[in-house]
NUGUMAR-342770 format. One line per field, with one value per residue (C-alpha): residue in three letters; x, z, y. Coordinates in steps of 0.02 Angstrom, whole numbers, plus 32768, in hexadecimal, padded with zeros to 4 digits. Each point is the difference from the previous one (the first is absolute). Layout:
<sites>
r <- (ala_...)
xx <- (X_...)
zz <- (Z_...)
yy <- (Y_...)
</sites>
This chain:
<sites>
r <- (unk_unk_unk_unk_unk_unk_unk_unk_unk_unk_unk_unk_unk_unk_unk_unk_unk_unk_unk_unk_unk_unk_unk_unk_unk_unk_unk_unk_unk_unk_unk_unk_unk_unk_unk_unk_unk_unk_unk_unk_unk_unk_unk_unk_unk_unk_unk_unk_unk_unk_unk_unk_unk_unk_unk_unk_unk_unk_unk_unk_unk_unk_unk_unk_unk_unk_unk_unk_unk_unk_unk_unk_unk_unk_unk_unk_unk_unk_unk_unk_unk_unk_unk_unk_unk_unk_unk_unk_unk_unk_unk_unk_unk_unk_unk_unk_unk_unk_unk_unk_unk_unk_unk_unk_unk_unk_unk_unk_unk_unk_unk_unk_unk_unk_unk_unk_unk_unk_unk_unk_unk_unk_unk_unk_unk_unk_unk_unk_unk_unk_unk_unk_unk_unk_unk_unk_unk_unk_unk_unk_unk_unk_unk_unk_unk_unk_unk_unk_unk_unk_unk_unk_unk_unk_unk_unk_unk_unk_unk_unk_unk_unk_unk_unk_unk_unk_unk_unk_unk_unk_unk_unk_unk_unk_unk_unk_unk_unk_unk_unk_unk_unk_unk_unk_unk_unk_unk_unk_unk_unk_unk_unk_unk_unk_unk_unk_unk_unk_unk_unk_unk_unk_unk_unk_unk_unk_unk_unk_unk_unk_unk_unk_unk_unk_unk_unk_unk_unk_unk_unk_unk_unk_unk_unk_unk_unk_unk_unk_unk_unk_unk_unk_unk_unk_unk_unk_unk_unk_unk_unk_unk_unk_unk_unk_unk_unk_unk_unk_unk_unk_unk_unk_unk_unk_unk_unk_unk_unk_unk_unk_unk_unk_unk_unk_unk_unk_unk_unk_unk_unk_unk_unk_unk_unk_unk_unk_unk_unk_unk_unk_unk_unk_unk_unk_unk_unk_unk_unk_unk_unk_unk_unk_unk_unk_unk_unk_unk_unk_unk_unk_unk_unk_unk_unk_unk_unk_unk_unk_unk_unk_unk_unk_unk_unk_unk_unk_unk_unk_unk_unk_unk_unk_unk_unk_unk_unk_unk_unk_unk_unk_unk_unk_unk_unk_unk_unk_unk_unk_unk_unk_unk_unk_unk_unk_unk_unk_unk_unk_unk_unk_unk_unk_unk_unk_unk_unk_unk_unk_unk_unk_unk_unk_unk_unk_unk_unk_unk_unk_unk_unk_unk_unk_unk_unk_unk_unk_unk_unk_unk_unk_unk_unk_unk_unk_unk_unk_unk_unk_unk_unk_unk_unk_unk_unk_unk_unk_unk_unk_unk_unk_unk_unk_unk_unk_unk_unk_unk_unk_unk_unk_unk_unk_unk_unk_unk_unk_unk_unk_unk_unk_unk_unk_unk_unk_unk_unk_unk_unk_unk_unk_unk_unk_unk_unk_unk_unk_unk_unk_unk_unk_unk_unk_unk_unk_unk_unk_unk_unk_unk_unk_unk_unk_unk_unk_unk_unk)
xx <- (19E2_7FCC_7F76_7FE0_7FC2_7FB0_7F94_7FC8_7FBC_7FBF_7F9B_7FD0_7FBA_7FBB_7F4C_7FFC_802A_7F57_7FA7_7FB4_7F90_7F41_8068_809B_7F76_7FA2_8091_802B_7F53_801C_80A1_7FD2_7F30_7FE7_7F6B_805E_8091_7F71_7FC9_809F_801C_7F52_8041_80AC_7FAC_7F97_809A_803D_7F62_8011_80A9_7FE3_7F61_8095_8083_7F65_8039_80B9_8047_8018_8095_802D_803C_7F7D_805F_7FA6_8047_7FA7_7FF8_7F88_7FD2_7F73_7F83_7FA7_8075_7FDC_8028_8052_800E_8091_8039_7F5E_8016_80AD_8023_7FA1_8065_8096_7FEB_7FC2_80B2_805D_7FAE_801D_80A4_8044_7FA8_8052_80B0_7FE7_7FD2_806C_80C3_8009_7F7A_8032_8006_7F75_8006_7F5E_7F8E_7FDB_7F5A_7FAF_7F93_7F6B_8022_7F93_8026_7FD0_7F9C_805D_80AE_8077_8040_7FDF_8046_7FC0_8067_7FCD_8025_7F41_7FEB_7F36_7FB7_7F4F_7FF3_7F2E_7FBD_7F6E_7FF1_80AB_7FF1_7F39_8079_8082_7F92_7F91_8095_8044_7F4F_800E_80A1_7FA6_7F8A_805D_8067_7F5F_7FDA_80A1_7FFA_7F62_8018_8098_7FA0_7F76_8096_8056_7F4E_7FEB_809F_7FD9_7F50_8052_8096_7F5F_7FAD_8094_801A_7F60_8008_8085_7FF4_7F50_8057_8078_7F52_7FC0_80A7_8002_7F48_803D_8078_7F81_7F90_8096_8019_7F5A_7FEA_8092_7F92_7F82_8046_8062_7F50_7FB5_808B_7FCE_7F5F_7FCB_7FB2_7FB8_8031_7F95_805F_8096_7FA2_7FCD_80AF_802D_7F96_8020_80A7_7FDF_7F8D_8081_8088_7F71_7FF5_80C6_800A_7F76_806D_80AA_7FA4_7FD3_80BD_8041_7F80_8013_80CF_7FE3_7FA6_806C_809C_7FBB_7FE5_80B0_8031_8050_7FEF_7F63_803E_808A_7FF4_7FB1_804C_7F66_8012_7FA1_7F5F_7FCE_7FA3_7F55_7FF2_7FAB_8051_7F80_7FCE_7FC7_7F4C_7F95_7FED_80BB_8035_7F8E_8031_80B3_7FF2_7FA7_80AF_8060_7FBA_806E_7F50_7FD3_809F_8006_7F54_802F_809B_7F90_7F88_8097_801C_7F5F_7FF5_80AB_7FAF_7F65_8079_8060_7F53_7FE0_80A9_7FF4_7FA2_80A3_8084_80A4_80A8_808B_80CD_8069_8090_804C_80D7_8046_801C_7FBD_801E_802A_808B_8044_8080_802E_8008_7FAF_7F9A_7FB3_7FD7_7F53_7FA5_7F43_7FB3_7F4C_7F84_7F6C_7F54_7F63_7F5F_7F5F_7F74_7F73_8001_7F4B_8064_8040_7F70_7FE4_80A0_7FD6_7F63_8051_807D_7F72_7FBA_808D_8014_7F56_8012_80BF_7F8D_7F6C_808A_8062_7F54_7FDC_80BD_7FE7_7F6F_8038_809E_7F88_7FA4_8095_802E_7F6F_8006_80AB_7FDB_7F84_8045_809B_7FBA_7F8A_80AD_8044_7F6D_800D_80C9_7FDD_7F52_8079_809A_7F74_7FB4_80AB_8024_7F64_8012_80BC_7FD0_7F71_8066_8074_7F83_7FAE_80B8_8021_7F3D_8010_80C5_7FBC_7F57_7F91_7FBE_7FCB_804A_7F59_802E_80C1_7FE5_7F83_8093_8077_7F92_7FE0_80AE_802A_7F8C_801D_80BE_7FD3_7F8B_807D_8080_7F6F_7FC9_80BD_8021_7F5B_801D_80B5_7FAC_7F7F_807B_8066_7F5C_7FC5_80A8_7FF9_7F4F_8048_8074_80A7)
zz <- (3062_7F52_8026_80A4_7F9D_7F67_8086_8062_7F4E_7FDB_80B3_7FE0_7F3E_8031_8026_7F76_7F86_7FAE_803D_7F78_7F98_7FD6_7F62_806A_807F_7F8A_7FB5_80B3_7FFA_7F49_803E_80A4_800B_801C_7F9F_7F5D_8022_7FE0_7F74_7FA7_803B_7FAA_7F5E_8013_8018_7F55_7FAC_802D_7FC0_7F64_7FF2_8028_7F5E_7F9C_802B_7FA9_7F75_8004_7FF7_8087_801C_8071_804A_8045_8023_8044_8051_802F_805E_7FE9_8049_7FCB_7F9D_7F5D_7F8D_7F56_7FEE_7F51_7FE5_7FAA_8030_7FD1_7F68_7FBB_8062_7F9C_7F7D_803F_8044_7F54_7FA7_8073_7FE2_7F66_7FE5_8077_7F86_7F64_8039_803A_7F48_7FBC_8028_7F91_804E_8072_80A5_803F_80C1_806F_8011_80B1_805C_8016_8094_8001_8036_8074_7FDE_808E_7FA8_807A_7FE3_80B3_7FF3_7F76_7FEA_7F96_7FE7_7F93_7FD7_7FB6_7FB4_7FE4_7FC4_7FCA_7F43_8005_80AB_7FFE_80C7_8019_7F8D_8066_809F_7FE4_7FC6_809B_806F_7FA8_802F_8098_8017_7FC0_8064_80A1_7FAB_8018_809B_804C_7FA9_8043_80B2_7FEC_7FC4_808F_8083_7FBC_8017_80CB_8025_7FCE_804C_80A0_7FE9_7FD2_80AF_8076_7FBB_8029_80AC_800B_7FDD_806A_8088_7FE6_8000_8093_8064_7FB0_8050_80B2_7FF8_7FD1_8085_8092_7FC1_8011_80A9_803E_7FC0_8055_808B_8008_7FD7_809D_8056_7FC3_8035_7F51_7FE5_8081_8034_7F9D_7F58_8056_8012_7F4E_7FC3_8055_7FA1_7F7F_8001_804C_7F69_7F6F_807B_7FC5_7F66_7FF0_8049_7F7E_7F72_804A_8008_7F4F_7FD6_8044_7FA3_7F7B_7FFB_8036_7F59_7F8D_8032_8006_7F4F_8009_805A_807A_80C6_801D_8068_7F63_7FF9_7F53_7FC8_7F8D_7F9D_8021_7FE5_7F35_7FC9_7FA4_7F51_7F75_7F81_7F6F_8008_7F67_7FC7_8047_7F5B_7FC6_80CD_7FF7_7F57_8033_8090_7F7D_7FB0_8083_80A8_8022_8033_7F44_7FCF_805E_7FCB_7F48_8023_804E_7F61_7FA8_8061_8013_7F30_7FF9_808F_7F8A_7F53_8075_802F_7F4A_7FC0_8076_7F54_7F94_7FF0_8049_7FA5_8078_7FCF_8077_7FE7_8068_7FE6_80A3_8021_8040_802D_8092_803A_7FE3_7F63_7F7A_7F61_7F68_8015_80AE_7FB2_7FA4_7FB8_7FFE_7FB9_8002_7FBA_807A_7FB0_805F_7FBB_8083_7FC0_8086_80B1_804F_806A_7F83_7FED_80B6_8007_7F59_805B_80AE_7FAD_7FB3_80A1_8050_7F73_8019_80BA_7FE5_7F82_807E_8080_7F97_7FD5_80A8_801E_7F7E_8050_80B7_7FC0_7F97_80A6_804C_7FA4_7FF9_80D3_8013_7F7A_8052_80BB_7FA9_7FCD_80B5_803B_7FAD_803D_80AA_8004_7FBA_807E_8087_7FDE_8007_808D_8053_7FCD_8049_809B_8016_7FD9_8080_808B_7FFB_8007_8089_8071_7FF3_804D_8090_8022_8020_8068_7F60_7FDE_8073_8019_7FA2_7F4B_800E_8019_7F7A_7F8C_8047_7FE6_7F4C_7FE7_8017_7FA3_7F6E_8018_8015_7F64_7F93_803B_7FDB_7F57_7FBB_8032_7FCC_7F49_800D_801D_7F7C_7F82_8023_8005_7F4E_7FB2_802C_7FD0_7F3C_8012_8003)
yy <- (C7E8_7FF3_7F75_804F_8091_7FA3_7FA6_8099_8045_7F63_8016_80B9_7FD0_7F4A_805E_8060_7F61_7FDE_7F60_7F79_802B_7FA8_7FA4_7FC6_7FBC_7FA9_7FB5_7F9D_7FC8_7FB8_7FB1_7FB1_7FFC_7F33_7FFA_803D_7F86_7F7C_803A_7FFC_7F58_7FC8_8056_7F9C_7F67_8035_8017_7F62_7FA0_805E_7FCC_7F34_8024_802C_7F72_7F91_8018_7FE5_7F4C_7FA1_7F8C_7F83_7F4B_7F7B_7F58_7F4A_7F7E_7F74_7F59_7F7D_7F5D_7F7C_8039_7FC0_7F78_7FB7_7F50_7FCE_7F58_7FEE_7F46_7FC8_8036_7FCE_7F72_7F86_8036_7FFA_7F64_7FB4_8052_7FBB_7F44_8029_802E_7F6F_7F7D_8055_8001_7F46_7FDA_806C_8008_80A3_8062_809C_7FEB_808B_8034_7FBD_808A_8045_8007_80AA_8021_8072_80A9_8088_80B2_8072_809C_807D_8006_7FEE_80A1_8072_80B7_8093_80B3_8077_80B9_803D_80A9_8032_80AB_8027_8019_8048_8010_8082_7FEB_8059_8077_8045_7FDB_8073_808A_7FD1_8031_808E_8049_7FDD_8050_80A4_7FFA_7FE9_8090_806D_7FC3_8034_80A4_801E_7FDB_8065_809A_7FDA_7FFE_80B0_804B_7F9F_804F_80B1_7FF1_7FC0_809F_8089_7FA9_8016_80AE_8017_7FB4_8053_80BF_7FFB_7FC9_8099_8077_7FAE_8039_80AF_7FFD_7FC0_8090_8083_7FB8_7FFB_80BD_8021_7FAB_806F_80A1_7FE7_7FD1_80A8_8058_7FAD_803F_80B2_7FE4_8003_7F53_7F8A_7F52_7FB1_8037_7FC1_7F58_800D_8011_7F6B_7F86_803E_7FE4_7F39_7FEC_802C_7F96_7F80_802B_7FF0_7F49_7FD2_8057_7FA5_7F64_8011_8026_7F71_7F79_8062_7FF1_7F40_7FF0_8057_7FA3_7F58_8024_7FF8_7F82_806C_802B_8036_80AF_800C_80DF_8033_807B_8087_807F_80C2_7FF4_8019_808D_7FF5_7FB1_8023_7F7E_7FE0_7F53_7F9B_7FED_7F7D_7FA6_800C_7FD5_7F5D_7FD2_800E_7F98_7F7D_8004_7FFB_7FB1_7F59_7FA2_800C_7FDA_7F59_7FD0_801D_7F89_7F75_8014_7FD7_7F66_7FD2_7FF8_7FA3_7F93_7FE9_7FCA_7F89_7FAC_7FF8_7FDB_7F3E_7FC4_8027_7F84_800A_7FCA_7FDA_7FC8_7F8B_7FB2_7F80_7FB0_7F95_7F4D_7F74_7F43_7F9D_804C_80A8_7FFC_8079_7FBD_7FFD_7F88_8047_80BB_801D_80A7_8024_808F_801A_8083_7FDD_8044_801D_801A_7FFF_7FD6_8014_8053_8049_804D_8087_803B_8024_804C_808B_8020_8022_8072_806C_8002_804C_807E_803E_8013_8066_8061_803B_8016_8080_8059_8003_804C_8082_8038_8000_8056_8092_8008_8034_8069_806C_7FF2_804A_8087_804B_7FE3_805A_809B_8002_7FEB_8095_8084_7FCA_8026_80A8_8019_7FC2_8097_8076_7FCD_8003_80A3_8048_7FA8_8041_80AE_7FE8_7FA4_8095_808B_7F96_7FE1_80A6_8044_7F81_802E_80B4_7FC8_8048_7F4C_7F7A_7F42_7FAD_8065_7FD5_7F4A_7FEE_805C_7F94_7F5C_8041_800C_7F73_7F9A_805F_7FDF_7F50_7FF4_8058_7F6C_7F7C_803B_8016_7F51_7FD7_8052_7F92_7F6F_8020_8018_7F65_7FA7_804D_7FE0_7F3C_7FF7_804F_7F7C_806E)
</sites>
């Protein structure tokens, strides 16, 4: 009974629950918008080059082993019989005639004959293992790189920033656009039901005999022109919620759920010249360029740094021979400090003046920024504060047309007016209903629109 009754109250408060608000919606976008996800995967991928810049510089360590076969190849002939035979031959003539002469004399062994021999310059098999450590000591190339990447990074940094800030303000405009769609579609059905009313009048005054037929007829199109007028207005409704939650990444007929209309505004908004030199500061399109200046004057000092030397340490222990063995005889150590110094390359200079190129072109681009940004700037001021007059025109003129309307209804409702006057303060009515909705929305999306511009 106890959940029976906790669900029934949870069913009579459930409408009254307040729906998401404008942040909560643009916080979905931020988590599943496609686009973004890209983004951050282009600034991941810029924090992994910056990473690999930094692993330059730490030592690396590792096994590299050879074994090898060989067949044929060159031989060098040494001729070794050639040489000692002779000899040999002539000691051993010798010593035979001594110790035939001589009981006494020592009886020395015949000495053997030695062929010539062919050594084979590759060995059969042949086997190298060794465990080689090598770091740079002075590389200026790695040292440009890293700070190359770490711009990089920023900049991507900025970039995602920036289309983050660009998709907050497409999701408001999108939420200000169905609120607009939506809340003229609301007038447009307060107007059928005037109109229906109205038809029903005057179709009980021709019944009185106290308006003709042809009023009747006149009430009749003019309620099939605001039934026109509505499927124009529910048309807009439904692109306009397609929009918004594709911005989302959600169903395109997903309900939205708005907040009640906002009154009129009159926030002060900053100066022009503080507002553009603010956005200066703080637009992420600056930003970026700044961080590809950067990088484009590490880019120029590694083009100039290819006429330094470079000093590089390697050490190498393992074994070798024929076979693989362990002892001391088979291990070996080689360390080397490896030193070099270039001393002409035409293309260096090529590469300095292609980086000063590029620094001059990132420079006219951010000037050109600046001023497309100050441009702006001044553009949304201005439409901001036409913005603001019309809002305040538009109450007025909504007032006046209420007040009239009613003064109007209540003339025909007693026969004291005729059908021609109540439609036009019906028609008027309802534009100025409709314009009130427009320039609220309009003054939203103004704002939204002036804020990005600022950069906030």
């Amino acid at each position: 009974m106890r959940a029976l009754s906790l669900l029934l109250l949870l069913g009579v408060l459930l409408p009254y629950l307040p729906g998401q608000s404008l942040d909560q919606y643009v916080q979905i976008a931020l988590e599943n918008n496609l686009e973004l996800a890209q983004k951050d995967l282009s600034y991941q991928e810029a924090q992994a080059q910056l990473a690999q810049a930094k692993a330059l510089f730490w030592p690396q360590l590792g096994i590299n082993g050879r074994f090898s076969v060989a067949q044929g190849g060159r031989t060098i002939d040494i001729p070794a019989g050639d040489l000692v035979n002779p000899a040999y031959q002539n000691l051993n003539a010798l010593n035979q005639h001594i110790s035939g002469s001589d009981p006494t004399y020592p009886a020395f062994p015949n000495y053997g004959t030695v062929d010539n021999a062919s050594i084979n310059f590759l060995r059969a098999t042949e086997q190298e293992t060794v465990v080689r450590l090598s770091m740079p000591v002075y590389n200026n190339s790695i040292v440009r790189n890293r700070q190359i990447k770490e711009s990089m990074l920023a900049a991507s940094g900025s970039e995602l920033a920036g289309f983050r800030r660009q998709l907050r303000r497409d999701v408001k405009q999108a939420y200000y656009l169905y609120s607009q769609a939506h809340f003229g579609r609301q007038i447009y059905e307060d107007a059928l039901q005037l109109v229906e009313e109205n038809l029903r009048t005057t179709q009980s005054l021709q019944a009185h005999h106290q308006v003709t037929a042809a009023d009747v007829y006149s009430a009749q199109a003019q309620v099939a022109s605001v039934q026109q007028q509505l499927a124009v207005a529910i048309q807009q409704e439904q692109s306009a919620q397609a929009y918004f939650n594709t911005l989302l990444r959600r169903e395109y007929t997903t309900a939205i759920s708005l907040e009640e209309q906002p009154e009129h505004s009159t926030d002060v908004i900053l100066g022009l010249e503080a507002a553009q030199q603010q956005a200066w500061q703080q637009r992420e399109e600056l930003e970026q360029l700044n961080f590809y200046l950067a990088a484009a004057e590490e880019n120029r000092k590694l083009a100039s740094g290819n006429r330094l030397p470079t000093v590089n340490f390697q050490a190498d222990y393992g074994i070798q021979g024929t076979t693989y063995s362990f002892t001391g005889e088979d291990d070996f150590f080689l360390g080397s400090l490896v030193l070099q110094v270039p001393l002409f390359n035409k293309a260096t200079s090529a590469k300095v003046q292609e980086a000063q190129l590029a620094q001059q072109r990132l420079l006219h681009q951010k000037a050109a920024a600046e001023q497309q940004i100050g441009l702006q700037v001044i553009n949304q001021y201005y439409a901001l504060q036409a913005a603001q007059t019309q809002v305040a025109q538009a109450q007025q003129q909504k007032l006046a047309a209420t007040e009239a309307f009613r003064l109007q209804k209540r003339l025909y409702e007693q026969g004291q007016s005729n059908l021609v006057t109540f439609t036009d303060a019906r028609t008027s009515l309802t534009n100025a209903e409709q314009q009130l909705v427009i320039s609220r929305y309009n003054y939203l999306q103004q704002v939204t629109e002036w804020e990005w511009a600022m950069g906030n």
